[in-house]
C-alpha positions in Angstrom: 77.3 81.1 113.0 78.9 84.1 114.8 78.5 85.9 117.9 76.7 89.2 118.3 78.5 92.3 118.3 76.4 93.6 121.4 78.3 92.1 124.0 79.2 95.1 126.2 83.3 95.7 126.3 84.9 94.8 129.7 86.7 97.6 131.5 90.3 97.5 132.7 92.5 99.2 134.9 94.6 101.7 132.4 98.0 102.3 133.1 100.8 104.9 132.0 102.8 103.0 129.3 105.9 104.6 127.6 105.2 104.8 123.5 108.3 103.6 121.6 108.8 101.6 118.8 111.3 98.8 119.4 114.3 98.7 117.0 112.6 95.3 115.7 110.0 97.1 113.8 111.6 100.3 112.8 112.7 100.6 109.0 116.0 101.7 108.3 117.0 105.2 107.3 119.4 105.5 104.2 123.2 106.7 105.3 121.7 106.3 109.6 123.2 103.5 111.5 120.4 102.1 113.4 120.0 101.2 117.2 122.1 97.8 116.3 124.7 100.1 114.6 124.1 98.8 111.6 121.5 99.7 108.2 119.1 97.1 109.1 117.3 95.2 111.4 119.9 92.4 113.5 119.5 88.8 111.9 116.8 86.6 113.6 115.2 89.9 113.9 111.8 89.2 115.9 108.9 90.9 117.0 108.9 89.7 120.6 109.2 92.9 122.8 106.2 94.7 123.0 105.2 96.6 119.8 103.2 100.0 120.3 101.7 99.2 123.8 98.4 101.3 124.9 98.9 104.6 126.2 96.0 105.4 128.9 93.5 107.3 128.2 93.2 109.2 131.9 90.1 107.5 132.5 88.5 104.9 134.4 88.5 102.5 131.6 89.6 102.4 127.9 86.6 102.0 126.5 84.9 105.2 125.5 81.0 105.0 124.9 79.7 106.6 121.9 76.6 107.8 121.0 74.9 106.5 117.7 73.3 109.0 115.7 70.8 107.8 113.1 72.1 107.1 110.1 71.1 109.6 106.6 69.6 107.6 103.4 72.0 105.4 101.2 73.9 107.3 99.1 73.9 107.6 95.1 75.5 105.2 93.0 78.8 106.1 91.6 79.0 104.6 88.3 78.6 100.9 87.2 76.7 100.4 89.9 79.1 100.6 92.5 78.5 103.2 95.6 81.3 105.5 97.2 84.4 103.8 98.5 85.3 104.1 102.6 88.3 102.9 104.4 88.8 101.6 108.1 92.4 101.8 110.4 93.1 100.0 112.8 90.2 99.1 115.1 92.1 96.7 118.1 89.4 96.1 119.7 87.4 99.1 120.5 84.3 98.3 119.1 82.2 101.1 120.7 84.7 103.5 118.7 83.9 101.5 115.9 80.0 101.7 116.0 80.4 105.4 116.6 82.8 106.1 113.5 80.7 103.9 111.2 77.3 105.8 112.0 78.9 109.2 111.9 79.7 108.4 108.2 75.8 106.7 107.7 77.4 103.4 107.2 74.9 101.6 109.9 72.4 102.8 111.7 70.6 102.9 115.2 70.6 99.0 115.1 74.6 98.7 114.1 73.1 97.2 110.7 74.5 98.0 107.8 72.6 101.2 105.8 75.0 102.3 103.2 73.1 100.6 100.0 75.8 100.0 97.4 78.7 101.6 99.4 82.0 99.9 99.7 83.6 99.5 103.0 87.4 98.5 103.3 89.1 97.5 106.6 93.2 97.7 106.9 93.4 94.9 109.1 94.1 94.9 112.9 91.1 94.1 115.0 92.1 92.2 117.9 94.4 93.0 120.6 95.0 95.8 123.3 91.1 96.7 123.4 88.4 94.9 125.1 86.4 93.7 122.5 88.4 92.2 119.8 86.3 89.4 119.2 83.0 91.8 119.0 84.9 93.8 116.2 85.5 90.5 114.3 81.4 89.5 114.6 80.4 93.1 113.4 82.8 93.2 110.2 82.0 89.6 109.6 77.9 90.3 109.8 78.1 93.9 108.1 79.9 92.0 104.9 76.8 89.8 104.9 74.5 92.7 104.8 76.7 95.0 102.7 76.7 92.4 99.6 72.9 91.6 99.8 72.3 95.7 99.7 74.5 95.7 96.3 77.6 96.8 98.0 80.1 95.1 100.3 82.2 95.5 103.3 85.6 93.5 103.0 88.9 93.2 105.3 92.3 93.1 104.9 95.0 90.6 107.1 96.9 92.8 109.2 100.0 91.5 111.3 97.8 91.0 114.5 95.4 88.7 112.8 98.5 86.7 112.0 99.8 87.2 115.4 96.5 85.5 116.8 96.0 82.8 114.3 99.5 81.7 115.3 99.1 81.8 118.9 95.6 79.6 118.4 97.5 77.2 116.0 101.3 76.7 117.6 100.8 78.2 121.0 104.5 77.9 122.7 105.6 75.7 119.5 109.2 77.4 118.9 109.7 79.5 116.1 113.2 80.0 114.3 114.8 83.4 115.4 118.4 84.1 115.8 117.5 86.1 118.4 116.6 83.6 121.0 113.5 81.4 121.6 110.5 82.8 119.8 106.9 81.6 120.3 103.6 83.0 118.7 102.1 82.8 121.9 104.7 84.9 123.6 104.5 87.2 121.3 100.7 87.3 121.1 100.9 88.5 124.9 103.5 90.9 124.5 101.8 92.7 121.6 98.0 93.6 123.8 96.7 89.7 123.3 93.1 90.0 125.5 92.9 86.5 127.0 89.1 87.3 126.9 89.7 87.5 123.1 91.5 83.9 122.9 88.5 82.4 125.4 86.0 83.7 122.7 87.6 83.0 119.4 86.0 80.3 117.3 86.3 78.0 114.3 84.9 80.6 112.3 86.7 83.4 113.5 89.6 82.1 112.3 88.5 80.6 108.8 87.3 84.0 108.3 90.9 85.8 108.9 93.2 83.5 107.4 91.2 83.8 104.3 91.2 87.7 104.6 93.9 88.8 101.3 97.1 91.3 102.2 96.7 93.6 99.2 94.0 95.1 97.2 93.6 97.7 94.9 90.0 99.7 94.4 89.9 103.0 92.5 93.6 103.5 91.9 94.4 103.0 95.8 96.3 100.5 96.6 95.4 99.0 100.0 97.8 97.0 102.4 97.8 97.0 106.5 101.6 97.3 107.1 103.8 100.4 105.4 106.3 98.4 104.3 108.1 96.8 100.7 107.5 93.4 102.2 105.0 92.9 100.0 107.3 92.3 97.3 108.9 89.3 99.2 105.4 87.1 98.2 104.6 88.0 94.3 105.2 90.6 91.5 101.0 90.6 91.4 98.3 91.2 94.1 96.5 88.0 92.8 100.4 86.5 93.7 101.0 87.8 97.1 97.4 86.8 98.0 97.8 83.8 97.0 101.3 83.1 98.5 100.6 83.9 101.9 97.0 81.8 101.7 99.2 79.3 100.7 102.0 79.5 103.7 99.1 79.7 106.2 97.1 76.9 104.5 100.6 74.7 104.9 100.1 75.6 108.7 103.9 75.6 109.2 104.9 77.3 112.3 108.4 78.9 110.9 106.8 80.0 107.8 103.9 81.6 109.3 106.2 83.6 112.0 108.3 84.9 108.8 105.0 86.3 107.3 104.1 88.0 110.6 107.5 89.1 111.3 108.1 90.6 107.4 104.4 92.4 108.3 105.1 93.9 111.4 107.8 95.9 109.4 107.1 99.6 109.5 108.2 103.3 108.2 109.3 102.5 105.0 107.4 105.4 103.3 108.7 107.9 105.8 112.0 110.3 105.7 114.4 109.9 102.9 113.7 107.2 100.3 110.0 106.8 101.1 108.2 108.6 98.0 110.1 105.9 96.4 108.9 103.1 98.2 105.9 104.1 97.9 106.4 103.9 94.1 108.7 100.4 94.0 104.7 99.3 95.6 102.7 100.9 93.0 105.1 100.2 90.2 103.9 96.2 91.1 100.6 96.3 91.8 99.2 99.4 90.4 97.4 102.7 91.7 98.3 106.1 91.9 98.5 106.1 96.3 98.7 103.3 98.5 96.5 103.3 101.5 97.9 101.6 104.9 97.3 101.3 108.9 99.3 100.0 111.3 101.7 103.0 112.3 99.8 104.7 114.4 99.6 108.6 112.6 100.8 110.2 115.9 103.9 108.6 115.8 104.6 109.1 112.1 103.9 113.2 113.2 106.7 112.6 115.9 103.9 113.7 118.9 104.3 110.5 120.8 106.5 111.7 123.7 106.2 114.9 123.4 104.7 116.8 126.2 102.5 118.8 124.5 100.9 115.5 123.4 99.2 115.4 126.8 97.4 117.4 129.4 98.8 118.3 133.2 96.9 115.7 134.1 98.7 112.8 131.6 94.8 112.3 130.5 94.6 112.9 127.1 96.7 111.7 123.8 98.0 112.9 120.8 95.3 114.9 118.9 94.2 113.3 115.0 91.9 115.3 113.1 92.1 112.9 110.2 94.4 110.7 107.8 97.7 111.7 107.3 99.2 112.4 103.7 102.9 111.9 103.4 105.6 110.6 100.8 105.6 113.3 98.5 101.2 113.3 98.8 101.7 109.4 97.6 100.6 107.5 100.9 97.8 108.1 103.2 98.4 106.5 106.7 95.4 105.6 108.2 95.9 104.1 112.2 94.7 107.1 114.3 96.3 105.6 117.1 93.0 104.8 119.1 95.3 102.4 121.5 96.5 105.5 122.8 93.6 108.0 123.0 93.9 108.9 119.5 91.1 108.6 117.0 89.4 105.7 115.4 89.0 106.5 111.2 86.6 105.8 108.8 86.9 108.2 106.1 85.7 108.2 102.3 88.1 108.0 99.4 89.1 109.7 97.6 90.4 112.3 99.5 89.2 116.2 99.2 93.3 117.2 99.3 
């Protein structure tokens, strides 16, 4: 039913792209007057600009090729039958990065099969868009949760706001959306935000069953696990088994202006950082439960303020922002995990919980 995950990524031209985050999807800091000169976003506030574009890598593509070690033996179970836990930022595409990552950590081996036994394996959402092979990262998640759950583990996948973003521009193409801030379409948007036309000429029934069935919020070993750092979580349901269900719901409807809102609330960011963020953090886990909550899509260097920075790069503009590994913030409560591999940063599969 789905493609194979060995179709080699094509290679474009990179270019120099500033890195800023448009006022759209900032998050408002307490007692600041924002870019609007106001304490939140504008009304009709939409996420049309482009949102975290690529920065190049220096390179003659953007796809870097990695090489797969073999994979050690499965590891032990820990405790009623369930294996060690592993979380997964944002991929976008780069599905060589991804192959690498996962057999570093012995989660597939020389094949790209999965080799992790009763291991559990949690993706933050994000997989299409601004890499070459968004479609490829899809197949491999979808085929490793196959193999996962008939080894006695499994391999799951959150919805982040790009798989919304792509399901939308499939569905409603150019269909207007409701904004205040002018004519909105999910197709527009789609191609502002990295959409890979090579993506949309490869996407397929099942590809998007697959994602719009994908839940927003988990919780596994007292981490609570969302895509997006942001409260808006709290706009669908009091409960995970609510919010999950709400939003299956408003994409189920297949109504164009409530599936933009979703996206739109989701692309939020920043709410755990600066002032007031430990206690977002904790307005989330008062709700759902958990003693952290675990997210992608801000991408770590920006959260570290590198992005922009000179010493960021080489002379030679070639290299990004350097990430060793997740980034622990809000008072030690949230762990961001987007290494920022759209711009030369590092793709992350790490295990939970952490070794602090």
């Amino acid at each position: 039913m789905t493609q194979g995950a060995g179709q080699g990524p094509a290679v474009r031209t990179a270019t120099l792209r500033d890195f800023r985050v448009p006022p759209y999807a900032q998050a408002p800091i307490p007692g600041q007057a924002s870019a609007y000169g106001i304490d939140d976003e504008p009304e009709g506030y939409t996420p049309t600009q482009r949102d975290l574009p690529v920065i190049s890598r220096g390179g003659p593509g953007d796809t870097v090729q990695v090489p797969v070690q073999a994979a050690p033996e499965p590891r032990p179970a820990d405790g009623e039958g369930l294996g060690p836990l592993f979380v997964v930022g944002d991929v976008h595409g780069y599905l060589d990065q991804l192959i690498g990552a996962l057999a570093e950590q012995g989660l597939i081996d020389t094949e790209g099969q999965w080799a992790a036994g009763n291991a559990r394996l949690w993706f933050l959402g994000d997989f299409t868009d601004r890499g070459p092979d968004g479609i490829g990262v899809i197949d491999l998640v979808m085929r490793l949760s196959a193999q996962a759950a008939a080894a006695g583990g499994y391999c799951k996948a959150l919805m982040g706001n790009h798989e919304l973003l792509l399901i939308g521009a499939r569905r409603f193409g150019d269909t207007p959306v409701s904004s205040g801030a002018g004519t909105a379409t999910f197709q527009a948007a789609w191609l502002l935000n990295g959409g890979q036309k090579s993506d949309m000429d490869r996407l397929q029934d099942v590809h998007l069953q697959w994602m719009s069935r994908l839940d927003a919020v988990a919780l596994e070993d007292a981490h609570l696990l969302t895509h997006s750092d942001t409260t808006a979580y709290l706009d669908y349901g009091g409960t995970i088994e609510d919010v999950n269900d709400t939003i299956h719901a408003i994409l189920t409807r297949n109504d164009a202006d409530e599936c933009w809102d979703v996206f739109r609330k989701l692309t939020k960011r920043f709410a755990f950082r600066d002032e007031g963020g430990s206690q977002a953090v904790r307005d989330l886990l008062d709700a759902y439960g958990g003693e952290r909550i675990v997210h992608g899509h801000s991408p770590i260097p920006y959260l570290l303020g590198q992005v922009g920075n000179e010493s960021s790069e080489d002379g030679d503009g070639g290299s990004g922002p350097m990430v060793d590994g997740p980034h622990v913030y809000a008072d030690g409560l949230a762990i961001a995990m987007d290494g920022g591999v759209t711009m030369a940063g590092k793709l992350l599969v790490v295990q939970l919980p952490l070794q602090d």
